[in-house]
MARKOLGU-466773 format. One record per residue: residue number from 0; z, x, y of N, C-alpha, C in turn; residue in three letters. Coordinates in pm, whole numbers, plus 50000, padded with zeros to 5 digits. Example, Ala and Ser with C-alpha at 12.3 -4.5 7.8 and 13.67 -1.06 7.14 Angstrom:
REM MARKOLGU-466773
<site num="0" n_zz="50780" n_xx="51319" n_yy="49431" ca_zz="50780" ca_xx="51230" ca_yy="49550" c_zz="50780" c_xx="51320" c_yy="49670" residu="ALA"/>
<site num="1" n_zz="50708" n_xx="51285" n_yy="49775" ca_zz="50714" ca_xx="51367" ca_yy="49894" c_zz="50787" c_xx="51290" c_yy="50003" residu="SER"/>
***
This chain:
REM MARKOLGU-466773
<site num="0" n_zz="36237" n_xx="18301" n_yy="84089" ca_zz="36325" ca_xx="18307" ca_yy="83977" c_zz="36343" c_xx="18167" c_yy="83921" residu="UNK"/>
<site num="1" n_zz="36341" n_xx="18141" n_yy="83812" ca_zz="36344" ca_xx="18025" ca_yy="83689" c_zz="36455" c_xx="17907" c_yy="83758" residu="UNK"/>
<site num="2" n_zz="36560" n_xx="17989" n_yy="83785" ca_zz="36705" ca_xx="17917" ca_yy="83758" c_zz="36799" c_xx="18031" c_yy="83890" residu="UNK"/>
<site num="3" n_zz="36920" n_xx="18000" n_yy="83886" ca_zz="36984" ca_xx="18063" ca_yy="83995" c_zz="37092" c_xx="18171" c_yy="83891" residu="UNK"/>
<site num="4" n_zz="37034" n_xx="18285" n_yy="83987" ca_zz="37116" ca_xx="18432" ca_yy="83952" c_zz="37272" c_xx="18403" c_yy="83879" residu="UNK"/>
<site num="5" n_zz="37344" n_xx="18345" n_yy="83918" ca_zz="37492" ca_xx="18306" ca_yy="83897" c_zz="37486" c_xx="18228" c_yy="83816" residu="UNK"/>
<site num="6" n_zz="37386" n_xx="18190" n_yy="83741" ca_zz="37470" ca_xx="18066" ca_yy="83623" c_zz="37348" c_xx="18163" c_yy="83526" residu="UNK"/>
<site num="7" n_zz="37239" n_xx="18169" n_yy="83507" ca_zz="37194" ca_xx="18296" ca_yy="83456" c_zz="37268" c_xx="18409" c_yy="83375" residu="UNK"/>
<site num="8" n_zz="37275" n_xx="18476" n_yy="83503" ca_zz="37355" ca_xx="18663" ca_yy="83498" c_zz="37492" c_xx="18600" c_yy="83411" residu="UNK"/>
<site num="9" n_zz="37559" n_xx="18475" n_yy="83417" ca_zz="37650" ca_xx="18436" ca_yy="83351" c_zz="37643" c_xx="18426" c_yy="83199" residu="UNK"/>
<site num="10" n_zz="37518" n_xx="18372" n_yy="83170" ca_zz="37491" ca_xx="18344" ca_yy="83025" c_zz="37385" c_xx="18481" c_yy="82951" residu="UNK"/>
<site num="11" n_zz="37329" n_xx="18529" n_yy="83005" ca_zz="37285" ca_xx="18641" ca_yy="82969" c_zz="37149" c_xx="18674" c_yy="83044" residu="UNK"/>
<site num="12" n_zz="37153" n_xx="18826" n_yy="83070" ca_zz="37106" ca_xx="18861" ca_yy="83188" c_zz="36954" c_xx="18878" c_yy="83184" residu="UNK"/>
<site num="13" n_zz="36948" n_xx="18891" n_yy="83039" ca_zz="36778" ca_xx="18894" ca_yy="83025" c_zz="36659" c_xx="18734" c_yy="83100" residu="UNK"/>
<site num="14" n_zz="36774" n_xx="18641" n_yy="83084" ca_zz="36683" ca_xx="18512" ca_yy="83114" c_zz="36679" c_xx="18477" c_yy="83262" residu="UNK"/>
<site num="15" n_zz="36713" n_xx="18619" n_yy="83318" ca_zz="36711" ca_xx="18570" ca_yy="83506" c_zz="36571" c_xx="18714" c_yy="83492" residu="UNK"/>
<site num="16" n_zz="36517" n_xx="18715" n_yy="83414" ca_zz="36355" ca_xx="18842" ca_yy="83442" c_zz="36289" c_xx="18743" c_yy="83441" residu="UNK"/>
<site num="17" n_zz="36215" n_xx="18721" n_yy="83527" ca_zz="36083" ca_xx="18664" ca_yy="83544" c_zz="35962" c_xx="18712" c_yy="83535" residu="UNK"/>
<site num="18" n_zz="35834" n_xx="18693" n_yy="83456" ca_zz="35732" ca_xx="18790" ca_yy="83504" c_zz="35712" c_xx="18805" c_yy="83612" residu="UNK"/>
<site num="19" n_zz="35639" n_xx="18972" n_yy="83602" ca_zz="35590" ca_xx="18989" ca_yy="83737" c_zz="35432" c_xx="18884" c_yy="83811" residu="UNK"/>
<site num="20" n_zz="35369" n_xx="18827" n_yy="83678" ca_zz="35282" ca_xx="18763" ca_yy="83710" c_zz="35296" c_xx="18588" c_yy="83748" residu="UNK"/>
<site num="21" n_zz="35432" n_xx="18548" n_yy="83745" ca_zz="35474" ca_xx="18433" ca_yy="83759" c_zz="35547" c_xx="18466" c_yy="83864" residu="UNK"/>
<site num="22" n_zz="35558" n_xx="18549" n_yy="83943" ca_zz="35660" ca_xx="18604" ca_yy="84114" c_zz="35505" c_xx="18576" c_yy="84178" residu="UNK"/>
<site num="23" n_zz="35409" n_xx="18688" n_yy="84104" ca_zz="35289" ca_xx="18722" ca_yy="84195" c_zz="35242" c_xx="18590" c_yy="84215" residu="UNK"/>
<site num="24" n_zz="35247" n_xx="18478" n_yy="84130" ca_zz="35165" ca_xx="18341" ca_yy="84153" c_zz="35232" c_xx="18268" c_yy="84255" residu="UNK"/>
<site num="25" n_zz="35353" n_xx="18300" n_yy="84274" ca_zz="35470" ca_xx="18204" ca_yy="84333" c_zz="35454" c_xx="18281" c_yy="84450" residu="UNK"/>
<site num="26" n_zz="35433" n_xx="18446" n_yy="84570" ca_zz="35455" ca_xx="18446" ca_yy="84640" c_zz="35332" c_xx="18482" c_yy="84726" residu="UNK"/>
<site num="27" n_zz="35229" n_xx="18525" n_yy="84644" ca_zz="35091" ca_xx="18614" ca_yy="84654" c_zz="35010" c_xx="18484" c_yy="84802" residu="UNK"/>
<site num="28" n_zz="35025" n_xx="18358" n_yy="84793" ca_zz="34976" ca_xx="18244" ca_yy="84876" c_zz="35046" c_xx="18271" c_yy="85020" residu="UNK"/>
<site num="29" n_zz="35169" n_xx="18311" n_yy="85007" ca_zz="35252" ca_xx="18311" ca_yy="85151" c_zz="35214" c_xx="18465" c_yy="85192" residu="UNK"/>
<site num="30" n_zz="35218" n_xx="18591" n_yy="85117" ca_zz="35190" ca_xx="18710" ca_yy="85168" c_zz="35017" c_xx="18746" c_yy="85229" residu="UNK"/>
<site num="31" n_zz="34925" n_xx="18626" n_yy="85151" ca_zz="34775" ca_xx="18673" ca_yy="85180" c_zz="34792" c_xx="18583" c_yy="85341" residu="UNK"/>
<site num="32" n_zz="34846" n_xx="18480" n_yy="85345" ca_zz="34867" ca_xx="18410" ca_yy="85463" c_zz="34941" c_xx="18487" c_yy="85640" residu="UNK"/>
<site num="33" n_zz="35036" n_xx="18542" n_yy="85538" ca_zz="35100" ca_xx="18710" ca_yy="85691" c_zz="34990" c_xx="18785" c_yy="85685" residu="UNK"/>
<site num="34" n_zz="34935" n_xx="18820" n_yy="85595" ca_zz="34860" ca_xx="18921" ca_yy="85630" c_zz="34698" c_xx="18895" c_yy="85722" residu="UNK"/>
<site num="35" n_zz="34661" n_xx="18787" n_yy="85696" ca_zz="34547" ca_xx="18723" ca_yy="85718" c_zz="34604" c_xx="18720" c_yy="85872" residu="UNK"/>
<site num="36" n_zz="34699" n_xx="18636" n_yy="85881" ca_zz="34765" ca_xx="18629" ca_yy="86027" c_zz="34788" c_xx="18756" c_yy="86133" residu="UNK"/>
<site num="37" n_zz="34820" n_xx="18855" n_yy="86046" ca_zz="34841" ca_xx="19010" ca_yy="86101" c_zz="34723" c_xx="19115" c_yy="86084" residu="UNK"/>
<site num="38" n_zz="34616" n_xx="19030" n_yy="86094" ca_zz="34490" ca_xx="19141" ca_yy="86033" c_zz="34458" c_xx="19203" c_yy="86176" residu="UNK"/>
<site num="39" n_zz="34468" n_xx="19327" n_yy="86186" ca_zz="34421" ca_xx="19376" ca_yy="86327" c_zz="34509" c_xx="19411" c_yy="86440" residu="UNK"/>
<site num="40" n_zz="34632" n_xx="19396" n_yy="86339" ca_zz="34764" ca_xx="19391" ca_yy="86434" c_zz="34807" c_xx="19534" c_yy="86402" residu="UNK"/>
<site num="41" n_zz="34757" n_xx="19612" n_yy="86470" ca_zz="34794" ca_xx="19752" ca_yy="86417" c_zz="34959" c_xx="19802" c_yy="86416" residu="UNK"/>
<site num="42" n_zz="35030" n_xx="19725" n_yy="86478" ca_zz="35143" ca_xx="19737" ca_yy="86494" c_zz="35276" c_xx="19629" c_yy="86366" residu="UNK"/>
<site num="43" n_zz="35197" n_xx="19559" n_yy="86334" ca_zz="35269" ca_xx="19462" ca_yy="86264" c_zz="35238" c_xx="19513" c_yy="86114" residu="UNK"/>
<site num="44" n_zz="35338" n_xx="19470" n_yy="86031" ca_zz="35320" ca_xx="19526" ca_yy="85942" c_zz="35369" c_xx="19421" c_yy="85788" residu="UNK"/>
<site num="45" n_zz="35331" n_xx="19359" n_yy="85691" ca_zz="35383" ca_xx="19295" ca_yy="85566" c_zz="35448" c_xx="19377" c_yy="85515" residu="UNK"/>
<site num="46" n_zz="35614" n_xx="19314" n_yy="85461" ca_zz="35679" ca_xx="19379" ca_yy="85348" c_zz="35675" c_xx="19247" c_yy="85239" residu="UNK"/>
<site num="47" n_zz="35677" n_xx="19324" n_yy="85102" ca_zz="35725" ca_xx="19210" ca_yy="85002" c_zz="35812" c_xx="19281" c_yy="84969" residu="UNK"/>
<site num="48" n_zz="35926" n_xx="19215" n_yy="84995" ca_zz="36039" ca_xx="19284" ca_yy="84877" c_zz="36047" c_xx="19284" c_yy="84765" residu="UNK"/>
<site num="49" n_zz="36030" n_xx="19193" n_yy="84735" ca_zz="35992" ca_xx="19130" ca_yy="84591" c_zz="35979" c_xx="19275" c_yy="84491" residu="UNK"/>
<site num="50" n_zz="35879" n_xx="19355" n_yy="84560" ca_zz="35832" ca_xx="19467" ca_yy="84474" c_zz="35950" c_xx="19585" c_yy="84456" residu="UNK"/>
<site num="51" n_zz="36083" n_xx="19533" n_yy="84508" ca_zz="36218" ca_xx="19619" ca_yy="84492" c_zz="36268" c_xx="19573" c_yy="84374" residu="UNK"/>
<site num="52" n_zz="36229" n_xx="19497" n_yy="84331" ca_zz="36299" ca_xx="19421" ca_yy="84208" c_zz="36215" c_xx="19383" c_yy="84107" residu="UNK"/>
<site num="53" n_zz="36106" n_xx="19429" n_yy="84118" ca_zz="36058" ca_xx="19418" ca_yy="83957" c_zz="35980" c_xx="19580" c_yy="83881" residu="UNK"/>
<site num="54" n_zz="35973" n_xx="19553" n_yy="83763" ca_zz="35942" ca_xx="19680" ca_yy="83724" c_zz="35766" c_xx="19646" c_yy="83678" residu="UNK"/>
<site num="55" n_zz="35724" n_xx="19707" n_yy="83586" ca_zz="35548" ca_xx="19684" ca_yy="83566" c_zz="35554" c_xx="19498" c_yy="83501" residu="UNK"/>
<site num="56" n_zz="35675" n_xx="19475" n_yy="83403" ca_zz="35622" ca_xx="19392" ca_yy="83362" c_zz="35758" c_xx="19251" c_yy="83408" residu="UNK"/>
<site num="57" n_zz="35902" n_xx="19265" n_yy="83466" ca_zz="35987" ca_xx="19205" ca_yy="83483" c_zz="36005" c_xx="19189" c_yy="83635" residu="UNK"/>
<site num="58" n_zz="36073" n_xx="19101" n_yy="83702" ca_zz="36126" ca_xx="19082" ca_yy="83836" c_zz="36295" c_xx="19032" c_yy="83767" residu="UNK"/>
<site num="59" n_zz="36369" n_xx="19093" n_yy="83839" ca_zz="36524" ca_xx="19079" ca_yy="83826" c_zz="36621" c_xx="19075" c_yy="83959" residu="UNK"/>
<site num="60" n_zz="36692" n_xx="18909" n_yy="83932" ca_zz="36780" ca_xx="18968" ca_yy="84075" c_zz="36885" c_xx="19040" c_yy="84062" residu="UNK"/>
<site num="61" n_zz="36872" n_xx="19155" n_yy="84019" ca_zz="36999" ca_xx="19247" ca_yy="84005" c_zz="36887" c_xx="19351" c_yy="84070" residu="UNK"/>
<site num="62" n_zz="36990" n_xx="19461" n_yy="84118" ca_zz="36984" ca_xx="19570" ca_yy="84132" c_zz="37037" c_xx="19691" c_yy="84143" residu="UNK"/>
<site num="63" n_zz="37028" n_xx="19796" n_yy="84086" ca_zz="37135" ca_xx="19893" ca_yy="84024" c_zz="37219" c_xx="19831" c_yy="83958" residu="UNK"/>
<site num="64" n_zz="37187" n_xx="19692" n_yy="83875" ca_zz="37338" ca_xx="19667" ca_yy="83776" c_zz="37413" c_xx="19559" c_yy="83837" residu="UNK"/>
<site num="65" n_zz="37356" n_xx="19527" n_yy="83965" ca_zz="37469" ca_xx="19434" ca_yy="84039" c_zz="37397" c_xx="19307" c_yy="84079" residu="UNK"/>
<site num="66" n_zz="37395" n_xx="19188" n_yy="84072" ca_zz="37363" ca_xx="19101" ca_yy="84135" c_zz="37325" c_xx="19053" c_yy="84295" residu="UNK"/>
<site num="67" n_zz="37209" n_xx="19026" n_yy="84302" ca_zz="37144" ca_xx="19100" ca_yy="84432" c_zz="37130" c_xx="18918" c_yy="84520" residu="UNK"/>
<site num="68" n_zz="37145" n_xx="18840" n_yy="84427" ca_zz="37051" ca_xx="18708" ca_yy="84480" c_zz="37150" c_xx="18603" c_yy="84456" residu="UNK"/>
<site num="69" n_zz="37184" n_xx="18531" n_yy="84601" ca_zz="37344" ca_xx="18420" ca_yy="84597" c_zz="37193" c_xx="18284" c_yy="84515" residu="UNK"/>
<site num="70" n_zz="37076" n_xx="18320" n_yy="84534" ca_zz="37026" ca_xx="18161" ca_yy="84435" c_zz="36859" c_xx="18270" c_yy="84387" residu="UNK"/>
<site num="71" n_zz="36771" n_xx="18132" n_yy="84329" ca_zz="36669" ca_xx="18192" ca_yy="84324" c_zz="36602" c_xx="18225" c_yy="84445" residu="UNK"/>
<site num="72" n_zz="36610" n_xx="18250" n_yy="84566" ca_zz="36511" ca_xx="18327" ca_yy="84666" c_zz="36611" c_xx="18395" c_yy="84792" residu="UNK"/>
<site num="73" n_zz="36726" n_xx="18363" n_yy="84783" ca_zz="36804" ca_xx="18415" ca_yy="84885" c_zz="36903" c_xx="18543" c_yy="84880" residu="UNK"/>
<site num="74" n_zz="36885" n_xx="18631" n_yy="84902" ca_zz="36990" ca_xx="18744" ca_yy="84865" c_zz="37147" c_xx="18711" c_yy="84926" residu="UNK"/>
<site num="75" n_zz="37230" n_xx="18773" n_yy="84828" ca_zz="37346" ca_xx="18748" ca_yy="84860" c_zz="37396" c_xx="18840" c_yy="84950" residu="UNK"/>
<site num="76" n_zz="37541" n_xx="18891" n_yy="84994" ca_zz="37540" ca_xx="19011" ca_yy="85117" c_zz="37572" c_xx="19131" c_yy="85028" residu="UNK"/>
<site num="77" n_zz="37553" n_xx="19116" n_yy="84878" ca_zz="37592" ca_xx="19255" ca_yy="84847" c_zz="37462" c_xx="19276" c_yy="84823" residu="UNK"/>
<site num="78" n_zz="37338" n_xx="19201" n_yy="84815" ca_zz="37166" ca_xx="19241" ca_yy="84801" c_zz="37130" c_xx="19271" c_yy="84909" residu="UNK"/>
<site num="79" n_zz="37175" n_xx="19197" n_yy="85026" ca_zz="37131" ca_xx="19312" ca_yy="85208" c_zz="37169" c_xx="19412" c_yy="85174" residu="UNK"/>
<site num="80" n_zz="37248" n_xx="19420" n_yy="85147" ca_zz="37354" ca_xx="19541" ca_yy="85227" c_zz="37269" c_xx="19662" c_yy="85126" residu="UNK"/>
<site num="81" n_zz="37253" n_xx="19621" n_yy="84994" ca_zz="37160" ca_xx="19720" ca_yy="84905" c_zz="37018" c_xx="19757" c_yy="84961" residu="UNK"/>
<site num="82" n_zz="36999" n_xx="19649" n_yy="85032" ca_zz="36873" ca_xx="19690" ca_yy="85061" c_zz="36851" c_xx="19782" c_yy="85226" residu="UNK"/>
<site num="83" n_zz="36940" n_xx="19781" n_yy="85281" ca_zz="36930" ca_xx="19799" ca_yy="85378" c_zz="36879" c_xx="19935" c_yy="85414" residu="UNK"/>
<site num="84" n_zz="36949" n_xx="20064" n_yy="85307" ca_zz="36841" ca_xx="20198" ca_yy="85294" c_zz="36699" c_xx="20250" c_yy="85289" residu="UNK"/>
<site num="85" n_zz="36647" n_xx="20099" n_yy="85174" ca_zz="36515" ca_xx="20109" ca_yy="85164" c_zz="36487" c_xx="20039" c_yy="85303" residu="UNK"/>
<site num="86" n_zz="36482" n_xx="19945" n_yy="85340" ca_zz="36443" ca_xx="19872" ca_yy="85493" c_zz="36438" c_xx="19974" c_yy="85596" residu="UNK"/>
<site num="87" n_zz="36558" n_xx="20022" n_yy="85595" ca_zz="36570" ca_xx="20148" ca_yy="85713" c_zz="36489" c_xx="20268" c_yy="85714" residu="UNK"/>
<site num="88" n_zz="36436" n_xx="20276" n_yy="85570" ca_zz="36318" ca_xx="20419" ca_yy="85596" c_zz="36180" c_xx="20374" c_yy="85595" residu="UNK"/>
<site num="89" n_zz="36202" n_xx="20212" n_yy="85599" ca_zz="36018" ca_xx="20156" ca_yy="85610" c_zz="36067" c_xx="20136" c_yy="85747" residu="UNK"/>
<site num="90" n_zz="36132" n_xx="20099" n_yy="85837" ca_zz="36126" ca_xx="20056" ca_yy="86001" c_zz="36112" c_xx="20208" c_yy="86023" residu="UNK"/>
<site num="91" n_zz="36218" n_xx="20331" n_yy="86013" ca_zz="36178" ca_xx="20444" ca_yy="86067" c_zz="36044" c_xx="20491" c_yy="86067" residu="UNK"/>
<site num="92" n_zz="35960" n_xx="20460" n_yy="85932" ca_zz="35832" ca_xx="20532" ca_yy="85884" c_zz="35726" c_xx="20413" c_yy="86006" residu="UNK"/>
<site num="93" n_zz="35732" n_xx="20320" n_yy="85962" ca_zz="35694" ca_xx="20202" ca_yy="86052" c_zz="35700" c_xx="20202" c_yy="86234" residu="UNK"/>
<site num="94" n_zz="35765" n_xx="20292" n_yy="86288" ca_zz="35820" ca_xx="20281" ca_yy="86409" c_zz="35782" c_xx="20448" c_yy="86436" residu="UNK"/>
<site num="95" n_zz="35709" n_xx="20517" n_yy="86372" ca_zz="35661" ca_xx="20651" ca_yy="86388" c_zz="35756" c_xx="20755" c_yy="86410" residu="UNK"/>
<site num="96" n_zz="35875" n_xx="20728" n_yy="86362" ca_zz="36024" ca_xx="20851" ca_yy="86378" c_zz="35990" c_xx="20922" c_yy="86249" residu="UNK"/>
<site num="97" n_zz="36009" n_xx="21054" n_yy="86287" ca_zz="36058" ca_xx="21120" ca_yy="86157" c_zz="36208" c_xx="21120" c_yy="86090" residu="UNK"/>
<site num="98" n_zz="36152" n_xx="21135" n_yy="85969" ca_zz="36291" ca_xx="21096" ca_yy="85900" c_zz="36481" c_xx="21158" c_yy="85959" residu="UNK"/>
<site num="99" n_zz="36433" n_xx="21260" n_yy="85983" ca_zz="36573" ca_xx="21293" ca_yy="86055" c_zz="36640" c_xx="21188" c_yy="86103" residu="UNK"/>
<site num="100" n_zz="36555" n_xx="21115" n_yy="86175" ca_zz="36617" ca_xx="21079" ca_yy="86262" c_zz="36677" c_xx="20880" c_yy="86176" residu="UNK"/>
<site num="101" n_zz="36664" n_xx="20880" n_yy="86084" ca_zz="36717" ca_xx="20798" ca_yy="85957" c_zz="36924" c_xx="20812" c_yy="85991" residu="UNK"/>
<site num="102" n_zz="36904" n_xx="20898" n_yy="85990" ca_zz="37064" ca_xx="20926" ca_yy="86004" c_zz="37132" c_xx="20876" c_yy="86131" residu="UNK"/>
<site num="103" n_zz="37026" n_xx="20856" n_yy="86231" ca_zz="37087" ca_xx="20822" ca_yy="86354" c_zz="37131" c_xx="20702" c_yy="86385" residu="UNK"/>
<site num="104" n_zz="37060" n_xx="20602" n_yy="86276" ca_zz="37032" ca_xx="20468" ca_yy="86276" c_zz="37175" c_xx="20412" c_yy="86170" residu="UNK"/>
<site num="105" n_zz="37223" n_xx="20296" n_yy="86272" ca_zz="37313" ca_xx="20221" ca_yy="86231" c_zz="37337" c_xx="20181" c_yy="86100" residu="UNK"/>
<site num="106" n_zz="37503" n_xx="20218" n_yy="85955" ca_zz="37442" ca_xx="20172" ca_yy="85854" c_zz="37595" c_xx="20049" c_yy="85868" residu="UNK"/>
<site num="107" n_zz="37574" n_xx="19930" n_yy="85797" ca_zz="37675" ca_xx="19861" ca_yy="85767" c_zz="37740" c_xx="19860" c_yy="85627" residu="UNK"/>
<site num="108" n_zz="37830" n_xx="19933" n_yy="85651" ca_zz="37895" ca_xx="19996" ca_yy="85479" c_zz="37950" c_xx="19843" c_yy="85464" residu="UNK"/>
<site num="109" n_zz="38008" n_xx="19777" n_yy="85488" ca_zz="38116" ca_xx="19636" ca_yy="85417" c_zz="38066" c_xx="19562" c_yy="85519" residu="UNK"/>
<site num="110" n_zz="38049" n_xx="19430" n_yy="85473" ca_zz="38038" ca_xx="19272" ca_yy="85499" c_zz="38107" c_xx="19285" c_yy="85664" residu="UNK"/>
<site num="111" n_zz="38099" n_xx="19185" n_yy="85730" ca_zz="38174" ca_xx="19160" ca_yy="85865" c_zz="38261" c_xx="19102" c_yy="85813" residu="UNK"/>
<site num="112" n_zz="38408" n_xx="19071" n_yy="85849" ca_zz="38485" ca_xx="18965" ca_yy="85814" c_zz="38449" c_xx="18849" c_yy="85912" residu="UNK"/>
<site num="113" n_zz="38479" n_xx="18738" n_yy="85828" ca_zz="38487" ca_xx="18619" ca_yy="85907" c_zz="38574" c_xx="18583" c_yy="85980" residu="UNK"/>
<site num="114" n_zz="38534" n_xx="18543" n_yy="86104" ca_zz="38570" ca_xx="18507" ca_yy="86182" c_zz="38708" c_xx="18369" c_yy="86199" residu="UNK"/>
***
């Protein structure tokens, strides 16, 4: 992302979309590198998240409407916590459970308080 989500999403929300072909240039070097590293690893597996947040032609740190990213590469805890549904049915699918069993698995509705 260009600039950071919060001073952005502040001034208007269109100028925190990045192309999708300026994400792909920026992350495509570190993902061919896991994967190259994990070739043969039948058990290991690459996620890009990245691909949760952009559409054919934009990448946005929002999601559903809400601001997903405390800078340009770090999610904030209301972007875990969003993501944590999709994560949880790639580890279930990933870990050979059938989906039922999605429900069994721990969800964290609100932040921890601090300590």
């Amino acid at each position: 992302m260009a600039s950071s989500p919060s001073v952005c999403l502040g001034e208007k929300a269109d100028r925190c979309a990045d192309p999708v072909s300026d994400i792909e240039t920026f992350i495509r070097p570190q993902v061919d590198a896991l994967r190259r590293a994990t070739a043969g690893e039948s058990r290991t597996h690459v996620a890009v998240i990245a691909d949760l947040f952009c559409d054919d032609r934009f990448c946005r740190p929002t999601r559903n409407g809400a601001q997903a990213f405390a800078d340009n590469n770090h999610l904030n805890i209301p972007g875990a916590l969003g993501l944590a549904s999709d994560l949880r049915c790639a580890f279930v699918v990933l870990l050979g459970r059938k989906e039922p069993s999605v429900a069994a698995l721990p969800v964290l509705e609100t932040p921890p308080k601090p300590r």
